[in-house]
N, C-alpha and C positions, 0 to 999 in steps of 0.2 A: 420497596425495591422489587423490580420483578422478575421473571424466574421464567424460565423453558419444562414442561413436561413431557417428557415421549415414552409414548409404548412400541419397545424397540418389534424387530424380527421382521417389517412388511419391505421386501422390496424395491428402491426407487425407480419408477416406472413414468414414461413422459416424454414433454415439451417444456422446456423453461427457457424464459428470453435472461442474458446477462447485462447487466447494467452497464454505466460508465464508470469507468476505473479513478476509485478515490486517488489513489495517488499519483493520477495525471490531474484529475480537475482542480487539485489543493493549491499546485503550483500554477498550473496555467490561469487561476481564481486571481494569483496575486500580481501576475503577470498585466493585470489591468491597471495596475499603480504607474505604470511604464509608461501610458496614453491620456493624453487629453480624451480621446474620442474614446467610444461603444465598442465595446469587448462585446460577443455576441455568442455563447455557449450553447450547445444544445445534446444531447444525453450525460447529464448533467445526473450524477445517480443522488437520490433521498436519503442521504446520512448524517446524523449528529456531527462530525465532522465536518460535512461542508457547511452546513448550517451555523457554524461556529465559525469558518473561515468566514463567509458572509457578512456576519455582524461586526468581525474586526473591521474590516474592509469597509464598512460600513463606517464603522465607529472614528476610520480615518478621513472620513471624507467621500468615499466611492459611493457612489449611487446604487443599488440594486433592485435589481426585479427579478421574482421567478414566477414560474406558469408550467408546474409538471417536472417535467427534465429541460426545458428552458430556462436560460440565467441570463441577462443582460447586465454589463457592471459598466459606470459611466466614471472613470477616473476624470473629469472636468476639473475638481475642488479638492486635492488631497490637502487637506491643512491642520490636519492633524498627527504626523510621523510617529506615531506610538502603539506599539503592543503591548499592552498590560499585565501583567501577571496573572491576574484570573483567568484569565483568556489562554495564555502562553499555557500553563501548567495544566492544564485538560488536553492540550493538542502540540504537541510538540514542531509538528509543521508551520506554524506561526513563523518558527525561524525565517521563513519563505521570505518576510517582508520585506526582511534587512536588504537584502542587494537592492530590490527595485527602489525603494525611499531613498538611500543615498542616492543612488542613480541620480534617480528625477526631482528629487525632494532636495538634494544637496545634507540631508541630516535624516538621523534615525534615532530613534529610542524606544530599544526592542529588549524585554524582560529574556534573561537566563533561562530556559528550560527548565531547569530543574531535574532531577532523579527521575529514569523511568523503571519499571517492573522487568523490563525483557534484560536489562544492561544499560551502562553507560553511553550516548549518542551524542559526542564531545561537540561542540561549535565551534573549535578553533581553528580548522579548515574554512570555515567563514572567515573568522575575524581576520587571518594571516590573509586570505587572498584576497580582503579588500583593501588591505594595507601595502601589498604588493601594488595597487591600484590604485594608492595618492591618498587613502581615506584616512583620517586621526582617529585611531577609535580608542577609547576608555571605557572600564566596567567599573562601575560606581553604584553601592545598594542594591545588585543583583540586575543590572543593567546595562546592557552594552548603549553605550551613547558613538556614533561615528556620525563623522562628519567629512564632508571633501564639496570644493567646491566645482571640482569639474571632476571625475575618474579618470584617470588615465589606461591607459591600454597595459598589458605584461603578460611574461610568462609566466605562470601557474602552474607547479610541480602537486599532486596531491600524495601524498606520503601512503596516504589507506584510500582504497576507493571509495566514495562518498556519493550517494545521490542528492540527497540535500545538498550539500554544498556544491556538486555541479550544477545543480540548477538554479543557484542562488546566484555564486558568480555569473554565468553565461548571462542570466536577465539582466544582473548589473553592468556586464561588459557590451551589453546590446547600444547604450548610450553612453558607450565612453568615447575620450578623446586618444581613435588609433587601435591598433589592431590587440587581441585577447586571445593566449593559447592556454589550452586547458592540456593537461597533461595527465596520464592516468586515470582521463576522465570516466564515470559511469557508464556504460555502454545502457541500462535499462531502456525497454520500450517506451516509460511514462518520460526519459527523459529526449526521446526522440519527437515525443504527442509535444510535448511545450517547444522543442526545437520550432516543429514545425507550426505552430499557433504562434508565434514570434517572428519565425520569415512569414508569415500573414498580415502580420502588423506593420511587417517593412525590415525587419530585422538581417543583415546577414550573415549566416551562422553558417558554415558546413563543417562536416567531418562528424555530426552526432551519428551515434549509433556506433562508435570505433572510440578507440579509449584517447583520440587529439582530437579535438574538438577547436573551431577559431570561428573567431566573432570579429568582421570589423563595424567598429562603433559608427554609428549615423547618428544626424543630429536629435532627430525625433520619430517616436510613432505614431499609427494611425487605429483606428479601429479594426476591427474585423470581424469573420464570422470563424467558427472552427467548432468540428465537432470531437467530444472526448471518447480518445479509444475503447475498447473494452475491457474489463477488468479480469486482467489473467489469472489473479489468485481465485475471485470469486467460480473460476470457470472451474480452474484445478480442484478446488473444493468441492461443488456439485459434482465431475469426475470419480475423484476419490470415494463420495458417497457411493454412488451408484455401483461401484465396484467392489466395496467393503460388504454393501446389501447383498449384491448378487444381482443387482438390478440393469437396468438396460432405458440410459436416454438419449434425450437430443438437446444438444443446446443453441440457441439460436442468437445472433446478433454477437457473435464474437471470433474470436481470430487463432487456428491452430498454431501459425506461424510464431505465436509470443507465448508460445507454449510445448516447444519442442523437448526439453527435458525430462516434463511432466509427464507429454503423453510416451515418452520413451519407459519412463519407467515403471508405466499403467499398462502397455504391453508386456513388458517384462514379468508383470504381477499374474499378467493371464488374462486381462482386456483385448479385446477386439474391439479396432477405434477403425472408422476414418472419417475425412473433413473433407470439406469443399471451402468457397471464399469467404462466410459466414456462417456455418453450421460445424457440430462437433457431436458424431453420436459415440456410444462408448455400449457395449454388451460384454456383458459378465456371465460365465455360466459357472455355477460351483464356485467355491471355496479360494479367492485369492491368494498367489506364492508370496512369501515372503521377500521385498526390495532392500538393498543395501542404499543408504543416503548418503550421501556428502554434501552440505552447503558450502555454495561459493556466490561471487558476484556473478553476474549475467554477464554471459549465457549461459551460465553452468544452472544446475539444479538451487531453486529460491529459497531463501531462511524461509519465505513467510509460510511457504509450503511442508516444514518440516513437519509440524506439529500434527497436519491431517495424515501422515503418511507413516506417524507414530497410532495412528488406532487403526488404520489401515493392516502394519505388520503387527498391530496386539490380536486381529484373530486371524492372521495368513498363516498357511502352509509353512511351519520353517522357519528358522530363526535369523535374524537380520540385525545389521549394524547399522545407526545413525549419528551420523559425525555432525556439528552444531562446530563451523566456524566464522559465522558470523557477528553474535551478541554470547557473551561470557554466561548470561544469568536464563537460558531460555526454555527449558526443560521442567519447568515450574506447574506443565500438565503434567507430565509422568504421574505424580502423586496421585493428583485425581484419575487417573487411568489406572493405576493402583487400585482404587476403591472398586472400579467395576470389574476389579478381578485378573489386569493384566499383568502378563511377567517381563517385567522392564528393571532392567540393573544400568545402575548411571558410575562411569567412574569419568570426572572431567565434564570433555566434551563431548564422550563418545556413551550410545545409550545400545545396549543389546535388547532386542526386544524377541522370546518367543511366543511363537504365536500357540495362541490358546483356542481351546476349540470353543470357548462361548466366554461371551462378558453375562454380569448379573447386571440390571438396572440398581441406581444407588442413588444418594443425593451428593451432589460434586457443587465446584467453586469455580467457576469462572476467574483466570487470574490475568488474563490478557486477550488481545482482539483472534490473532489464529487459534490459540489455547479454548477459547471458546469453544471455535468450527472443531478441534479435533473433540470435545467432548461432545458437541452435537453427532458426530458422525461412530465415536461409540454407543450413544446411546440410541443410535437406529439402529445399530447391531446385535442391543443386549440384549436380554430376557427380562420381561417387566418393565417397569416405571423408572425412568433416569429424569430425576431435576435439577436441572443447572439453575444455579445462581448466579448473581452478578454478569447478567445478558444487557448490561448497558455496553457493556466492549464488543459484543457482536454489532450492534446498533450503532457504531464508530465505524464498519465498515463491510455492513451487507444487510443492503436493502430489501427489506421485507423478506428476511430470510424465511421464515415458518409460512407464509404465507407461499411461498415459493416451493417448498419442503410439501407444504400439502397436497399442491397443484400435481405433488409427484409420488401422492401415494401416502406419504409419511402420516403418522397419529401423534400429531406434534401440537401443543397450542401456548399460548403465553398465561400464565398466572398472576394476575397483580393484586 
């Protein structure tokens, strides 16, 4: 298994380019089940994840080719409607498949998820709004089996806000028979990137980006070309770095505008940011203040971003409150944040964190994909040698990160 080393204290100093945002290309990946013709992707970011969507996709029939951050996926031959367990339970996005197979496919048989590390990420916002939709679905031996031989159009209340699940219905509702209202839908960026890589294909969708969403059904799609957004956590992340260092970057090929929360409360910390229509620079002088968190859906402040902003306030200025209402179980870095010396008290949901004037380097555990980023970003701030382990959940969703990390200064390498 491998492992991350850093010799923390050098601050992050640079240019780094930001990738494609895994959780636009996961959806938009399966969004090619939907067409006979050539899906055509390009910043297309290099993660175990997409990699994994890929060979499912594959494994049903899609065609694929890659070349870099190009992807072309040829849905001509889906003839095989199944996500399989070994597959499903590494990546829980898998869920993706279900709307478009019934769609187009008339049947699915897509494995249960399964348990994850962050909390519970139910799929019954799926299964109710494709049955609101005309579809027979049964779970049998950890399988949802759904079947419908046309979808029909409906309204669609979601109880809890859902990104998965609005982006599973809206692709299924892209080919139904009649119109599709989403209600309460997800307001996220990634779900506005597959919006619009859908009306590319032919699709008529308006109202994404706003929590009613409508889709009316057309007979069929077409190919297209679309490129994937940039990835706002990875941006937030390299941010947060640079600010925790005391460092001073630039990031390139990505978008301030899906990331307003974030840099709101990187100024608050004592960042000095501005942007332009692709670039994000960020300078830190001294010792960041300690930020109060709350997670909510978009547009508020992102879960995925809690965890960097938890080693952020373990050495700011000041004592800070982080409220986790997103996933019940997500706090599972504290511990290892613990080890390098941070003072964080958990009661619930809510974590107090004061800031400490140094971390010690230590050996820590990687126990999920942001939980990772926030231990990488301790351990560029500690004193000595920080080894994270289990660096396969960085490698689920940031591309060449140490390689990226170095480019900006960092004494970071992989151990295998």
């Amino acid at each position: 298994m491998q492992k991350l080393s850093i010799q923390g204290g050098a601050p992050l100093r640079g240019e780094v380019r930001i990738s494609g945002a895994k959780n636009a290309a996961l959806p938009i990946m399966c969004a090619s089940l939907l067409a006979a013709d050539t899906l055509q992707l390009s910043n297309v970011p290099e993660l175990h994840d997409v990699a994994t969507m890929r060979k499912l996709l594959e494994q049903m029939g899609v065609k694929a080719c890659v070349r870099g951050s190009e992807m072309t996926l040829h849905g001509g031959q889906v003839d095989k409607p199944e996500a399989p367990y070994d597959m499903v339970k590494t990546m829980r996005a898998s869920v993706l498949v279900l709307g478009p197979l019934v769609a187009r496919a008339g049947c699915a048989r897509v494995s249960l998820p399964g348990g994850c590390a962050i909390g519970s990420r139910p799929v019954d916002l799926h299964i109710k709004g494709l049955q609101a939709m005309g579809a027979t679905i049964s779970i049998e031996h950890g399988y949802i089996h759904a079947q419908a031989k046309k979808l029909k159009g409906a309204r669609i209340f979601f109880g809890t806000v859902s990104v998965t699940g609005t982006e599973n219905l809206m692709m299924a509702a892209t080919l139904a028979d009649g119109v599709t209202v989403l209600e309460n839908a997800a307001r996220e960026p990634e779900v506005v990137d597959l919006a619009n890589c859908l009306r590319a294909m032919g699709a008529n969708i308006s109202g994404d980006g706003t929590d009613t969403i409508t889709v009316a059904g057309v007979e069929e799609l077409h190919g297209a070309a679309h490129r994937i957004m940039p990835d706002r956590i990875e941006s937030g992340t390299f941010l947060v770095a640079a600010a925790a260092t005391g460092g001073g970057i630039t990031l390139t090929g990505t978008r301030a505008d899906i990331l307003e929360t974030v840099l709101e409360k990187l100024c608050e910390a004592g960042a000095k940011i501005s942007a332009n229509a692709d670039r994000i620079h960020l300078e830190m002088n001294g010792r960041p203040k300690s930020v109060n968190v709350r997670t909510a859906p978009y547009p508020a402040f992102p879960t995925d971003m809690q965890a960097q902003f938890m080693a952020l306030n373990a050495v700011a200025d000041g004592s800070a409150m982080v409220v986790e209402t997103i996933f019940e179980n997500r706090f599972m870095h504290v511990q290892e944040l613990r080890r390098l010396g941070a003072q964080i008290a958990v009661e619930g949901n809510t974590c107090m964190v004061r800031g400490a004037d140094h971390l010690d380097g230590a050996a820590v555990m990687a126990t999920d994909l942001r939980a990772s980023a926030c231990l990488v970003i301790a351990g560029l701030v500690a004193r000595g040698e920080t080894v994270i382990d289990r660096i396969y959940h960085l490698d689920r969703g940031y591309e060449h990160i140490e390689a990226k990390l170095s480019q900006l200064g960092a004494n970071i390498r992989r151990l295998k």
